[in-house]
C-alpha positions, 0 to 999 in steps of 0.5 A: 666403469667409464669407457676411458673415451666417453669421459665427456663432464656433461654426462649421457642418458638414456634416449632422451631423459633431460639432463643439466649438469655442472662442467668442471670450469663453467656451468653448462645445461644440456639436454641428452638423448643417448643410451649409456652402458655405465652407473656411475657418472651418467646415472648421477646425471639423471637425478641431477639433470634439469629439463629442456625447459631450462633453455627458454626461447628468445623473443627472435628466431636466429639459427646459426648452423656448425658443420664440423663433419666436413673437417672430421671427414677429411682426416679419412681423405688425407692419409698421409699420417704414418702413425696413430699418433700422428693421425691423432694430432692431426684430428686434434689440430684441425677438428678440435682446437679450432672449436675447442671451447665446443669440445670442452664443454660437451664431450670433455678434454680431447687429449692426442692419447684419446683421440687416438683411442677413439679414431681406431674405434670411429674408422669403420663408421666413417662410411655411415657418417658419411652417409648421414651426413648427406642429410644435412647437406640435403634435408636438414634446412628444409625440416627446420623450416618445416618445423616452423611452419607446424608451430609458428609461434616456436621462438629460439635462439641458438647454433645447431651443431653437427659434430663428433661426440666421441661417442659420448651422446646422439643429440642434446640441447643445451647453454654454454656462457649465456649462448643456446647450443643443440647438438648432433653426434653424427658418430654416436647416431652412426654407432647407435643407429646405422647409416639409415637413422630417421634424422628427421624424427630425432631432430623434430624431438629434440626441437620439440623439446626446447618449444614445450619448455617454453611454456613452463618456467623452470622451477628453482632448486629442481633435482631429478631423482629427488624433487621432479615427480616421475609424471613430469618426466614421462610426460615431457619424453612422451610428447616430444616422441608424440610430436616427432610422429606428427611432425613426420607422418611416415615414420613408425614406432621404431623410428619414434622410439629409436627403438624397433622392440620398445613399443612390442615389449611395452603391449605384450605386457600393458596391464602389469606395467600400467599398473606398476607405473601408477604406483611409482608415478609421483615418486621423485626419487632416485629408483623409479626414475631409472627403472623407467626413464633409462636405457640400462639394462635391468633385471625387471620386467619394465623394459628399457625407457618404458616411459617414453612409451606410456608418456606417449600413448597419453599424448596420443589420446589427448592429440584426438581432440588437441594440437600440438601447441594445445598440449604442450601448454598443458600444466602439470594438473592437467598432465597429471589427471590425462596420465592417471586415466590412461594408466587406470584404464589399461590396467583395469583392461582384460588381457594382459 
């Protein structure tokens, strides 16, 4: 089941797997970088999401920048409320309302009896909210410029959002009524992360996104789980955690990951996932796409988005001799041909 308080319509998934789905009363593309502990709405998420790609840049560069944690944050400076109900109404009145429509389409209906559920489980990350939003005030204007210097000719249009997300997703890129959002859950960063996330490689990730997806146009009637080839995905995830390495030299695998076991799990048994992925590689169904693209946890032996992590030992060895806009205008044969070698390779190697 539905945690009841992450009933956003624009279902999670896991770490990263682009998503596009359809919100009750408009239409609404995202892109989601989060874990989800549930099947349900957020699985039928990943086979009906479309990718990042769906968001093309623009011919000019307009960044408009929304900063709602100041406002979230006073609701912990300003205790004057003697009830949880009261202290409710008062999140709603002061941090909802006023971006209602930002509310609605990215985390769902805020009712006073959900905000109240999630402000009693919220309160004890507000120190590490705090903390990461520190970053925002401090860094985040410096990485995007920076982003801009490595990849010139990155060309979007949009609001960068930081927001509570009720827990619903970490980061994700998306359009509501015609306009181009990326958005920041600080609470679920703070929840899934801790106070010392790497902000810095989630953001280059996410931006790295919307730059690769417009090289490539968006192909009508695309479904994930029944028409995407899973060698698309895993090469889209993995470039974009490539990039995020590049992009920050200091950090390491965990950090790219957002995981510190992922890349541990993935080489202590290299041969057998190869292989196991080269048999699933051009499947566009359901089934593969889960077992190698989610966050759940399962009974196989393919750890938790073992995608990313083949997508991004592919990127890797193409970057020997690529740049990053090199790669990110490879077409789908190129891909494809770079995945089959590298596969084929690691499961032919000795060892395990």
């Amino acid at each position: 089941m539905l945690d009841p308080i992450d009933q956003s319509p624009l279902a999670v998934n896991v770490h990263g797997v682009m998503l596009a789905v359809m919100a009750e009363a408009q239409t609404v593309r995202v892109v989601k970088h989060c874990g989800f502990k549930s099947i349900s709405r957020r699985e039928a998420a990943v086979l009906f999401g479309v990718s990042a790609r769906m968001i093309q840049a623009q011919a000019t560069v307009t960044v408009e920048k929304i900063d709602l944690i100041p406002v979230f944050l006073r609701c912990w400076t300003d205790l004057t409320a003697n009830s949880p109900q009261i202290w409710a109404r008062r999140f709603v009145d002061q941090v909802v309302t006023p971006h209602a429509e930002l509310f609605s389409g990215f985390t769902g209906e805020v009712t006073v009896e959900r905000a109240a559920q999630y402000l009693d489980r919220v309160e004890s990350l507000v120190g590490d909210i705090r903390t990461l939003h520190k970053w925002i005030a401090e860094g985040f204007d410096g990485k995007l410029d920076d982003f801009r210097k490595h990849l010139p000719d990155f060309k979007w249009s949009g609001s960068i959002v930081f927001m509570p997300t009720l827990f619903g997703f970490d980061a994700g890129g998306g359009q509501m009524n015609g306009k181009s959002y990326l958005i920041f859950g600080l609470d679920t960063i703070a929840k899934v992360y801790g106070p010392n996330a790497d902000l810095s490689v989630l953001f280059a990730h996410e931006f790295f996104h919307l730059y690769h997806g417009s090289f490539h146009q968006p192909r009508q009637g695309e479904v994930r789980g029944r028409t995407i080839p899973l060698f698309r995905l895993v090469w889209t995830e993995g470039l974009a955690t490539y990039a995020s390495q590049q992009l920050n030299p200091g950090a390491g695998l965990a950090a790219i990951f957002l995981s510190p076991t992922l890349a541990s799990s993935c080489e202590g048994n290299l041969k057998a996932l190869s292989t196991a992925l080269l048999q699933d590689l051009d499947s566009t169904e359901r089934g593969p796409v889960m077992e190698w693209m989610s966050g759940q946890t399962r009974i196989s032996d393919v750890p938790p988005r073992a995608g990313y992590y083949f997508g991004w030992r592919v990127a890797q060895s193409l970057g020997r001799e690529m740049s990053l806009p090199q790669l990110a205008r490879l077409t789908d044969n190129e891909v494809h041909k770079a995945i089959l070698t590298e596969l084929r390779s690691l499961a032919s190697s000795q060892g395990r």
